[in-house]
N, C-alpha and C positions, 0 to 999 in steps of 0.2 A: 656655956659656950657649946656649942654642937659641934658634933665630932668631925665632919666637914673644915669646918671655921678653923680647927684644931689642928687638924692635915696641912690645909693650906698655911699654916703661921708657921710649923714646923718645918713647911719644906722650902719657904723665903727664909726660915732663918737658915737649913742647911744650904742653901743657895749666896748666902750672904758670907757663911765662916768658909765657904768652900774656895769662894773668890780670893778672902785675906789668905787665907793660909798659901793659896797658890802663889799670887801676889808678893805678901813676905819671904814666900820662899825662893824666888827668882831674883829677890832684892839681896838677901843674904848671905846665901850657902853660896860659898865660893871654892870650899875644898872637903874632897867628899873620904880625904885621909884616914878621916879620926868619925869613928861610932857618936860620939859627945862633941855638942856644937862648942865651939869655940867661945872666948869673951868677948868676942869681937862680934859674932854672928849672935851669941845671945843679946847684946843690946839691939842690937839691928833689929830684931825679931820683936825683943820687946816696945822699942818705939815706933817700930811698925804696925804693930797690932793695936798699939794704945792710940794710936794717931789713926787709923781706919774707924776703929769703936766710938770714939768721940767724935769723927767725920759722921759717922751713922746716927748716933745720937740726937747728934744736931740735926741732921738731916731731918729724923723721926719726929723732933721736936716741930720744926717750923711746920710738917707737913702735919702735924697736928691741928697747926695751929691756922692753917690757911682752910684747911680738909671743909671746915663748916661753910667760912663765904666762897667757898669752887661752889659745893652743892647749892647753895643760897643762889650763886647765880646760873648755871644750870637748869633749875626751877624755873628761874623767871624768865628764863630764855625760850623753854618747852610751854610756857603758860603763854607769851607772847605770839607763840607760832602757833598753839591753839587758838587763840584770840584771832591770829588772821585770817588760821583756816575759818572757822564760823563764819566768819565776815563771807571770805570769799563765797562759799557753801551758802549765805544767803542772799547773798548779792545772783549766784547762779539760779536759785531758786526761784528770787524774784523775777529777774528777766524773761525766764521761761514762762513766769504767767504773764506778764505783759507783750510775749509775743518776741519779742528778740533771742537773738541766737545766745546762747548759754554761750563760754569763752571757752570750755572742756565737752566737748559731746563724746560719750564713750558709744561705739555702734550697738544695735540689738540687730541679735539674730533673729529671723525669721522663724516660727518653732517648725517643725520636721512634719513634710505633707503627709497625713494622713490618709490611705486610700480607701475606699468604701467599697467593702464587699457587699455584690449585689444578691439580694436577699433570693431564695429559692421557690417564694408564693409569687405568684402574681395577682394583681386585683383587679378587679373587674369594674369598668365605670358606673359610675350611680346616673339611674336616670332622673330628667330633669328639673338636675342641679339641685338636689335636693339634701338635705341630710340622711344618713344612711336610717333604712325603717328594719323594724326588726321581722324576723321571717313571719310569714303568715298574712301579709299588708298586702290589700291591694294598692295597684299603682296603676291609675286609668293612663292610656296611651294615647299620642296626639291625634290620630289620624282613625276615623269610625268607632269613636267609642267602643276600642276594643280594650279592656282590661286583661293584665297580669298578675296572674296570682302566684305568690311566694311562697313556699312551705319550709317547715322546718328544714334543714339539710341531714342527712344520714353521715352517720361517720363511716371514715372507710379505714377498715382494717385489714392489716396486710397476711395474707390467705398464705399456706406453703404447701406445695406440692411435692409429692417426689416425680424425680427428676432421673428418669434412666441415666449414665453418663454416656453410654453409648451414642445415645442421640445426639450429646453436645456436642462428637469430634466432625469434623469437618469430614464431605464427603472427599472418598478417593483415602481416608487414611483406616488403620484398621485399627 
């Protein structure tokens, strides 16, 4: 038995003698004279205690004995509301592919507009309509047979100069 399991039995049973003893003692003790219960208070007490214990007993016993068909039918109770759910869950399923409205529609959100940063190249139209040619192609023009010629492009690399700072203040300031 795990030490849980163990806690819990031990603290229904302190919960159980805590209740008799309150219990018989309320039924009992009627004169608080004398240190030593009385003959009269000790039967009291002991047929109180032995009449709780055997009230418990019993109790323990039948709830024994029912404890299997509670669970037995709790099963079948959880298996039968499985059972329906599926149904329903295919009976929904199905409708939606024959076009009728499901009997539970849960909403869908919209997912979150994404905005498009506009890119920093620009392009330049391809003439025509042709698929892009690689540099170096000519590309005859519509009007006098006049052709275009395309050369490799140059890369361009960013040049730094120095830069008096003087120059960069605004006139009128010093």
């Amino acid at each position: 038995m795990d030490p849980d399991q163990q806690l819990r039995n031990l603290r229904d049973f302190l919960l159980v003698y805590n209740r008799m003893t309150e219990i018989c003692f309320q039924r009992c003790t009627s004169n608080f004279n004398y240190r030593n219960l009385t003959m009269d208070e000790e039967r009291c007490v002991d047929s109180c205690a032995g009449k709780l214990i055997r009230t418990n007993h019993r109790l323990m016993g039948t709830y024994v004995q029912l404890m299997p068909r509670m669970v037995q039918r709790r099963m079948e109770e959880m298996e039968s509301k499985a059972a329906v759910m599926a149904k329903a869950t295919e009976a929904a399923s199905a409708s939606e592919t024959i076009g009728t409205a499901p009997a539970v529609q849960t909403p869908i959100n919209p997912p979150p507009s994404t905005q498009i940063i506009p890119s920093m190249t620009e392009v330049a139209p391809v003439g025509h309509d042709s698929a892009l040619k690689p540099p170096g192609v000519e590309i005859p023009a519509d009007s006098g047979g006049i052709g275009i010629s395309l050369s490799a492009p140059t890369p361009i690399t960013p040049t730094t100069e120095n830069v008096n700072i003087s120059e960069l203040k605004e006139p009128g300031q010093s």
